[in-house]
C-alpha positions, -999 to +999 in steps of 0.1 A: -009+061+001+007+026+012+002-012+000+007-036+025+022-065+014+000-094+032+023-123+018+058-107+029+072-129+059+102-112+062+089-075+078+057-072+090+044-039+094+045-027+131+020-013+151+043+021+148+042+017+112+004+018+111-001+044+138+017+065+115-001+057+083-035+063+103-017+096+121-011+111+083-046+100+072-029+079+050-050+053+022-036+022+034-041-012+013-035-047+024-028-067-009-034-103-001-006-125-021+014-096-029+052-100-022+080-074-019+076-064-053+036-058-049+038-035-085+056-069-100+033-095-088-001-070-086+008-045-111-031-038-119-039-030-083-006-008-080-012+012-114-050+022-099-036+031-064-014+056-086-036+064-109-061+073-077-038+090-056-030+111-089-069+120-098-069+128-054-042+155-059-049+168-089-085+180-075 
């Protein structure tokens, strides 16, 4: 699972970057207004990607 930061100016994920999320069947989502720190400045959307991802492996 990945969050995209869609406020981060400084890196932008590259189209390599998301070839290899979609390659690894990867959950990708793109946060609007999230910076670096998306689990500081979205902490309620990071604690259900976990939370998610946790109730996904656990089946």
């Amino acid at each position: 699972m990945r969050i995209l930061r869609k406020r981060l100016r400084a890196l932008h994920p590259s189209a390599l970057e998301r070839f290899e999320y979609q390659r690894a069947h990867a959950r990708v989502v793109e946060v609007r207004g999230a910076s670096h720190a998306a689990m500081v400045s979205h902490p309620g959307t990071v604690t259900r990607m976990i939370e998610d991802a946790a109730r996904t492996t656990a089946e």
